[in-house]
C-alpha beads as a LAMMPS data file, in Angstrom:
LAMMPS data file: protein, C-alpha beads

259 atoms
258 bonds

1 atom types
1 bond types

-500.0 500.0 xlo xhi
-500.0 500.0 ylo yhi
-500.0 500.0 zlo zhi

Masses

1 110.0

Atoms # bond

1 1 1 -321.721 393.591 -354.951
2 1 1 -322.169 396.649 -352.557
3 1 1 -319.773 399.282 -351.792
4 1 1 -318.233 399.118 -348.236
5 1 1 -319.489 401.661 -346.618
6 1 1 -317.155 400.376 -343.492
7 1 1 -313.778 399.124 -343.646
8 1 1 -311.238 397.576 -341.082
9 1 1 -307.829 396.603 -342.220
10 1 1 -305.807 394.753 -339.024
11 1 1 -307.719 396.460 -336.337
12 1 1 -306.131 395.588 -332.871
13 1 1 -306.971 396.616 -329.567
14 1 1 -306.495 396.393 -325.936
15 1 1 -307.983 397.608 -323.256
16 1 1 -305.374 399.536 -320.660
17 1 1 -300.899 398.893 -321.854
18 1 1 -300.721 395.960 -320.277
19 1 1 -303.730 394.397 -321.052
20 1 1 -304.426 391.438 -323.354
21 1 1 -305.725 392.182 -327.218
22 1 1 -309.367 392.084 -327.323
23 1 1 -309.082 392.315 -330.770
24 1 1 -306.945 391.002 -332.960
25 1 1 -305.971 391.547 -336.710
26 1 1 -309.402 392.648 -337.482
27 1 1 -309.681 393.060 -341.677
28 1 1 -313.291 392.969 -342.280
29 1 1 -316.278 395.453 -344.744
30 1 1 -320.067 396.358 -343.877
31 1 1 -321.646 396.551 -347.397
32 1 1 -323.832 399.429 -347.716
33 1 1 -327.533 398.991 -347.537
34 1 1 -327.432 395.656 -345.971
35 1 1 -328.091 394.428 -342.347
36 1 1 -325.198 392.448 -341.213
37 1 1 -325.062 390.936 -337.976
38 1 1 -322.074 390.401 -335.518
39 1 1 -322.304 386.730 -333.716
40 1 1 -319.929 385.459 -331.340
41 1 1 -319.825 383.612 -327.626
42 1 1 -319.707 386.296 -324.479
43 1 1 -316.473 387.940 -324.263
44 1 1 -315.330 387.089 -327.975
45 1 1 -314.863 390.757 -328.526
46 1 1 -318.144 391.882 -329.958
47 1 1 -319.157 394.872 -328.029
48 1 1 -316.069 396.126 -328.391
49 1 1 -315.851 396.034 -332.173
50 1 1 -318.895 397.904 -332.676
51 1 1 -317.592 400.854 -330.397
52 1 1 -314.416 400.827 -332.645
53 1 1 -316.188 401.243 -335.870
54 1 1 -318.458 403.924 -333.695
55 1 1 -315.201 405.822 -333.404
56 1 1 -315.617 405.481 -329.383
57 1 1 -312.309 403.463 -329.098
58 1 1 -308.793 403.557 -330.903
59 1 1 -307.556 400.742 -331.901
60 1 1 -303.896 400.411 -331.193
61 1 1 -303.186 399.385 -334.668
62 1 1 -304.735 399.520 -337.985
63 1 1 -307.382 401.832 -339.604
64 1 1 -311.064 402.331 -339.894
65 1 1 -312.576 403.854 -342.132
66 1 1 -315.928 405.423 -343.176
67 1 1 -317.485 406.093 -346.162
68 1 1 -313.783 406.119 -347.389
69 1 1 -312.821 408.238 -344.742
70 1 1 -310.589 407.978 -341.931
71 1 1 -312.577 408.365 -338.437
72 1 1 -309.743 409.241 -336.802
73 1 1 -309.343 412.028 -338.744
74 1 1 -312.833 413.064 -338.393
75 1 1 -314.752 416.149 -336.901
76 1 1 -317.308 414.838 -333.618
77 1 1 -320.308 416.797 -336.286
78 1 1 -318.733 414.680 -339.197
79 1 1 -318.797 411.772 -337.365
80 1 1 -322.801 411.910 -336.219
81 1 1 -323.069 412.767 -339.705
82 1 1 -321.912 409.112 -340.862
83 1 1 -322.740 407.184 -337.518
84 1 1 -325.568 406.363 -335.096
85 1 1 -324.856 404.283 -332.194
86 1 1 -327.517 402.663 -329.999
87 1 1 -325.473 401.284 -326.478
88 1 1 -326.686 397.795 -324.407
89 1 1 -328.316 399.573 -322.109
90 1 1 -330.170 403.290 -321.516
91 1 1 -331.081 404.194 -317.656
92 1 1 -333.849 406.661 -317.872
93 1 1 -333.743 408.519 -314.841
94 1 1 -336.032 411.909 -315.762
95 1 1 -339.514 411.475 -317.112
96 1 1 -338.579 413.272 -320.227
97 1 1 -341.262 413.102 -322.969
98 1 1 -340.390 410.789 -325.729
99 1 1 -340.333 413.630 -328.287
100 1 1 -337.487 415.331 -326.346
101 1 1 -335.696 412.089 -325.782
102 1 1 -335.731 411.800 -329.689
103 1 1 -334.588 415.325 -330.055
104 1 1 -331.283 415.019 -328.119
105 1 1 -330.590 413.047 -331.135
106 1 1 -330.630 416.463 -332.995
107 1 1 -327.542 417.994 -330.826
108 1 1 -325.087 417.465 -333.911
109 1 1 -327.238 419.707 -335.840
110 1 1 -328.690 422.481 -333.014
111 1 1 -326.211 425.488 -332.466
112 1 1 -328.663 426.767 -329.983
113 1 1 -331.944 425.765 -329.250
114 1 1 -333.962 423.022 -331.271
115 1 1 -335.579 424.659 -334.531
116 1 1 -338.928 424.179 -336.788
117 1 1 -336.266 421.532 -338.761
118 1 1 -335.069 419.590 -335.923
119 1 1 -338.802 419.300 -334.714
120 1 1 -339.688 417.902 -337.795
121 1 1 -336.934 415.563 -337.982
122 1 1 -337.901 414.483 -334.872
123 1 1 -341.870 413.221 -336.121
124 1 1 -339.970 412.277 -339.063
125 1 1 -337.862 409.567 -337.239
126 1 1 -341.168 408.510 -334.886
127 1 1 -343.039 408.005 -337.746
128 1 1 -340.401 405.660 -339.400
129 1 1 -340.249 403.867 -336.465
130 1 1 -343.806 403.532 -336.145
131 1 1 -344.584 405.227 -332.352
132 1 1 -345.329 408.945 -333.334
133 1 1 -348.801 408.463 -330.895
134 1 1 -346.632 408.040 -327.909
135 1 1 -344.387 411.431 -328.501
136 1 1 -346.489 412.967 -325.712
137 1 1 -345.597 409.925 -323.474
138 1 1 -343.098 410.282 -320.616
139 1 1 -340.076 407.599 -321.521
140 1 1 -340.025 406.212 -318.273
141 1 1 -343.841 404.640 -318.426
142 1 1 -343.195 402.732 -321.244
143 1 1 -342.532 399.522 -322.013
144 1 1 -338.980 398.005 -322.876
145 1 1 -339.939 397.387 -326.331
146 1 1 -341.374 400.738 -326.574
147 1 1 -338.493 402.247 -324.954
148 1 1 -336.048 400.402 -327.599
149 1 1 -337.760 401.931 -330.387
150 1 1 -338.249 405.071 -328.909
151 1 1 -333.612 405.020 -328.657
152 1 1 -333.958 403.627 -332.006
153 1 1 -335.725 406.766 -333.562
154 1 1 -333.051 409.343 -331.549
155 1 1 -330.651 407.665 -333.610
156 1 1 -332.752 408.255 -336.970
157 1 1 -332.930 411.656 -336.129
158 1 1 -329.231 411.986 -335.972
159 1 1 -330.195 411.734 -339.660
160 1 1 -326.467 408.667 -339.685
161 1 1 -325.978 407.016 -343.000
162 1 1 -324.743 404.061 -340.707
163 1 1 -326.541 402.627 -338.000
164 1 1 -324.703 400.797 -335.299
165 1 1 -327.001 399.000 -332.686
166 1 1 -325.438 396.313 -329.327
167 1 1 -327.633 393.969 -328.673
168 1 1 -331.076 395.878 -330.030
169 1 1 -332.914 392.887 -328.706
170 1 1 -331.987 392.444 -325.015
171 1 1 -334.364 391.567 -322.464
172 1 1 -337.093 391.610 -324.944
173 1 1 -340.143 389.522 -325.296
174 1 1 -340.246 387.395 -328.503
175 1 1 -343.098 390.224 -330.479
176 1 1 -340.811 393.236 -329.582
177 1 1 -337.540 390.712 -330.722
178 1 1 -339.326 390.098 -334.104
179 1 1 -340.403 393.872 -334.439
180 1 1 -337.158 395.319 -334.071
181 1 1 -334.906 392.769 -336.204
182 1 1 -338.174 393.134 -339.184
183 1 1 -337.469 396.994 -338.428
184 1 1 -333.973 396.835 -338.952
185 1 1 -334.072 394.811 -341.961
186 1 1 -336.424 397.202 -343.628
187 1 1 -334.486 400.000 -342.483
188 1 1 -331.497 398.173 -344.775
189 1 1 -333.659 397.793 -347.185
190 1 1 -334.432 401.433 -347.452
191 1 1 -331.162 402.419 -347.767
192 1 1 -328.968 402.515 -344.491
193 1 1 -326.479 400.588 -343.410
194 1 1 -327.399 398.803 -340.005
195 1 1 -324.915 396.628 -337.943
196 1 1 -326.105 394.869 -335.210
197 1 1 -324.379 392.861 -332.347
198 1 1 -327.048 389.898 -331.119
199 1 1 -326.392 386.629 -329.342
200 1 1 -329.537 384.689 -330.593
201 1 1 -327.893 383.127 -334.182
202 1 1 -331.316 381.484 -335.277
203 1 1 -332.689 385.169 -335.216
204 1 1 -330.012 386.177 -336.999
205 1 1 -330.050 383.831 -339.748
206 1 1 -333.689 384.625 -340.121
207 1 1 -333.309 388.815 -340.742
208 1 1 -329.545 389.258 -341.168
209 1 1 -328.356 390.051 -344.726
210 1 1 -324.678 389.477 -343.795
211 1 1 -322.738 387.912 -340.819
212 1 1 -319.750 388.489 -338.638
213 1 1 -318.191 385.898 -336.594
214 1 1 -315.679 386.602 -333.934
215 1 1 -314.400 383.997 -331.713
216 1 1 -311.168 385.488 -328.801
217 1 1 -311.101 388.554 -330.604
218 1 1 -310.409 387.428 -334.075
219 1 1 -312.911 387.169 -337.255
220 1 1 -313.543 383.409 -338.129
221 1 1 -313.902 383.003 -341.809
222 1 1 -315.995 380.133 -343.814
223 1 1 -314.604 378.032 -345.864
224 1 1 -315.206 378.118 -349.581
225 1 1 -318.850 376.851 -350.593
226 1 1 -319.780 376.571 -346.675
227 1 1 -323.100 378.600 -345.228
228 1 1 -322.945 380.698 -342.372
229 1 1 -325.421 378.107 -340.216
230 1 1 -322.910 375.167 -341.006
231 1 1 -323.306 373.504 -337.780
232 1 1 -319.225 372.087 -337.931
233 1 1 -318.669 375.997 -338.308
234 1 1 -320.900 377.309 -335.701
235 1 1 -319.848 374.469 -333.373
236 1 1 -316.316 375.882 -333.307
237 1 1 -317.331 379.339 -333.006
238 1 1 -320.221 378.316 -329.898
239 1 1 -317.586 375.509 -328.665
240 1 1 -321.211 373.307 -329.068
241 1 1 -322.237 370.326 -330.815
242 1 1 -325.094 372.242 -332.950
243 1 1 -327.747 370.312 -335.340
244 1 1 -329.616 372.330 -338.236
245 1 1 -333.067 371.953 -339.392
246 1 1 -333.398 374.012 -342.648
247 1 1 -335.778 376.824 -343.238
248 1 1 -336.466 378.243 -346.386
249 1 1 -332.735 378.316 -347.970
250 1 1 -331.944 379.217 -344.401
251 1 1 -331.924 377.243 -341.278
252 1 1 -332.754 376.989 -337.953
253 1 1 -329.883 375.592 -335.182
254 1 1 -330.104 373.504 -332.113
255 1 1 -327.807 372.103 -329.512
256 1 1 -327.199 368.242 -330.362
257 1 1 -329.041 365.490 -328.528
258 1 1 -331.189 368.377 -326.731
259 1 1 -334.140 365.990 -326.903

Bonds

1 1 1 2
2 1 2 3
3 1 3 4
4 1 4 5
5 1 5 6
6 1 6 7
7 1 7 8
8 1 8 9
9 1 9 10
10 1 10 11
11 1 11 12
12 1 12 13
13 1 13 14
14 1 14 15
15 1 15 16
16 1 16 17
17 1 17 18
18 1 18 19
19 1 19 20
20 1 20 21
21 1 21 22
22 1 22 23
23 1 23 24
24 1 24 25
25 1 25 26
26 1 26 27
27 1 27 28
28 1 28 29
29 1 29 30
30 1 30 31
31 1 31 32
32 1 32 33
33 1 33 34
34 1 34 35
35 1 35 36
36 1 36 37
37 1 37 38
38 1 38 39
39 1 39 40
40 1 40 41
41 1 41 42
42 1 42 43
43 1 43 44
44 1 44 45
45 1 45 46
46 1 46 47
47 1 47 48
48 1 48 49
49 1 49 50
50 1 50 51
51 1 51 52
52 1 52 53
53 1 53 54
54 1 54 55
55 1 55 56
56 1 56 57
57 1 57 58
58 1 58 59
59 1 59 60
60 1 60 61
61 1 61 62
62 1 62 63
63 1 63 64
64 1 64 65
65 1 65 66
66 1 66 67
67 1 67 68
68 1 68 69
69 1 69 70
70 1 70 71
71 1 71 72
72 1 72 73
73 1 73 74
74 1 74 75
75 1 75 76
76 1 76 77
77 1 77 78
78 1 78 79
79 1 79 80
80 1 80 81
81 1 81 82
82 1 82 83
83 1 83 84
84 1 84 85
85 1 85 86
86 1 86 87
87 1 87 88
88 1 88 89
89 1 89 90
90 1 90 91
91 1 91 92
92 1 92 93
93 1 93 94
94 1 94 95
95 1 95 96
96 1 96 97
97 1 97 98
98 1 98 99
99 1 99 100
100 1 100 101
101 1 101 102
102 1 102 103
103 1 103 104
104 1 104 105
105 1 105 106
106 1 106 107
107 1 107 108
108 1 108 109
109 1 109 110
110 1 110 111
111 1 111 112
112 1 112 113
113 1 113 114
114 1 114 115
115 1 115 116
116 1 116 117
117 1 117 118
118 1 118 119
119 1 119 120
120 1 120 121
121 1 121 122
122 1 122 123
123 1 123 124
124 1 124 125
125 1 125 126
126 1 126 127
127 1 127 128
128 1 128 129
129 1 129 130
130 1 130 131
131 1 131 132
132 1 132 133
133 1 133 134
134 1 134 135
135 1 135 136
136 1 136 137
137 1 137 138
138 1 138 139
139 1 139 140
140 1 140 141
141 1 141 142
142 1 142 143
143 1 143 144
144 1 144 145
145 1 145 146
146 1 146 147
147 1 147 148
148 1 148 149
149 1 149 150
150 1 150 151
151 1 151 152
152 1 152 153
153 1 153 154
154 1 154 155
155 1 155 156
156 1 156 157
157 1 157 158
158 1 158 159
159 1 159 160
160 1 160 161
161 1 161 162
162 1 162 163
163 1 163 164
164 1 164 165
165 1 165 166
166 1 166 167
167 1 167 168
168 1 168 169
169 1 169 170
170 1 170 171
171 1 171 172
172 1 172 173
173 1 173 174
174 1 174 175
175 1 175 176
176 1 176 177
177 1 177 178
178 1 178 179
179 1 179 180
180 1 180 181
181 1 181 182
182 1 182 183
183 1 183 184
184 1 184 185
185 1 185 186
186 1 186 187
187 1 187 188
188 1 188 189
189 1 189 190
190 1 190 191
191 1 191 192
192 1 192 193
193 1 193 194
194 1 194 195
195 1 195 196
196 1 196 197
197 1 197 198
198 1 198 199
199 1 199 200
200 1 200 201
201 1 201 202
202 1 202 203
203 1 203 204
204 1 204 205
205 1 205 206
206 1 206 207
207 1 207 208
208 1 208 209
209 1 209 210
210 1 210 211
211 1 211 212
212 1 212 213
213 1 213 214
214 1 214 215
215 1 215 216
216 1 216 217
217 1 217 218
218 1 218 219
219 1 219 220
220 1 220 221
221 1 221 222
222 1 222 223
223 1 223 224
224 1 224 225
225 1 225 226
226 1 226 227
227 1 227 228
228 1 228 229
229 1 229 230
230 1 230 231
231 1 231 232
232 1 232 233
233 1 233 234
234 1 234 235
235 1 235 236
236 1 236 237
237 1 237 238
238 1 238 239
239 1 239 240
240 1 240 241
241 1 241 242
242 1 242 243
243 1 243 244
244 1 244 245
245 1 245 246
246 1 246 247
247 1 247 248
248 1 248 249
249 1 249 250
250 1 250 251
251 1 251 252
252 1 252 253
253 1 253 254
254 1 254 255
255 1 255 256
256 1 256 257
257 1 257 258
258 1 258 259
């Protein structure tokens, strides 16, 4: 089994003193060099875990931890060192070329002005992704798959062990959907740690390594000898009567009597 590369032991937060918990005894590990996914209804607390394991929100009790270390306790440079975060949403407002989009990526590692090395890094992560022809390209004419894997590669270039990505797949049309989650996989597969929050669970199932399932802000476990498409399982976590047609050791889900 993998090291943890992440750890949570009874993470709780709340938004504002007198709010609610949105999360709630949170104990959970992201195993290094896999792609594990975090599932869950709208408002089960999803969003808001990622951003704690970013290190963008405290949690009012419990630890998190990094690469064995506390991220509490960490440096903001430490911390870009260990973690990439891609947000929901980007609102491109300058046409900025999509080489120096990339390079803001580099700002943990420029004490000045961008160098020779953070160039480089910079065709490095484009390449990776795939989209080093449209580095000339001004971000704002391109298309939102394009633009997704254009934010994608400014987090490579961070040069992150752990890559943290909400909803990578948003408002995307099924080829860009399947080229990002293949991406990610392979990215895993290569070496990083990728965590990704997405809604869809048959996608998923199909390029997810490992899975997370929140439901009100706490982590819903599976029973002993139970997969993570059992559709009693997902039927309490969805609060939906869910059938399963099975796919190559995997399986595909649909809502019952949809027919």
């Amino acid at each position: 089994m993998k090291a943890a590369a992440v750890r949570l032991d009874k993470v709780s937060f709340r938004y504002g003193a007198i709010s609610s918990e949105v999360l709630h005894d949170i104990s959970l590990e992201l195993a290094e060099g896999r792609f594990t996914v975090i599932l869950g209804r709208n408002g089960s607390g999803k969003s808001t875990l990622l951003k704690v394991i970013a290190g963008f929100l405290d949690p009012a009790r419990g630890s998190v931890r990094v690469m064995g270390r506390d991220i509490q306790k960490l440096s903001l440079t430490d911390r870009a060192g260990l973690l990439g975060f891609l947000p929901q949403s980007h609102r491109p407002v300058f046409p900025f070329s999509v080489e120096d989009v990339v390079l803001t990526g580099r700002a943990s590692h420029v004490r000045f002005a961008p160098g020779k090395r953070d160039r480089a890094k910079v065709f490095s992560a484009l390449e990776k992704v795939g989209i080093a022809a449209l580095r000339r390209r001004a971000f704002t004419e391109l298309s939102g798959g394009e633009q997704q894997m254009v934010m994608i590669a400014r987090v490579l270039a961070q040069e992150p062990e752990i890559v943290l990505l909400d909803e990578p797949t948003a408002h995307l049309d099924l080829a860009n959907q399947t080229r990002i989650l293949r991406f990610l996989k392979d990215l895993a597969g290569s070496g990083y740690t990728v965590a990704a929050v997405l809604h869809a669970p048959n996608s998923a199932f199909l390029y997810g390594d490992d899975f997370i399932f929140l439901k009100e802000g706490q982590i819903q476990k599976l029973n002993a000898g139970q997969s993570p498409w059992d559709p009693d399982f997902l039927g309490s976590v969805y609060g939906l009567d869910l059938e399963v047609l099975p796919y190559r050791k995997r399986a595909f889900l649909f809502p019952a009597n949809c027919g």
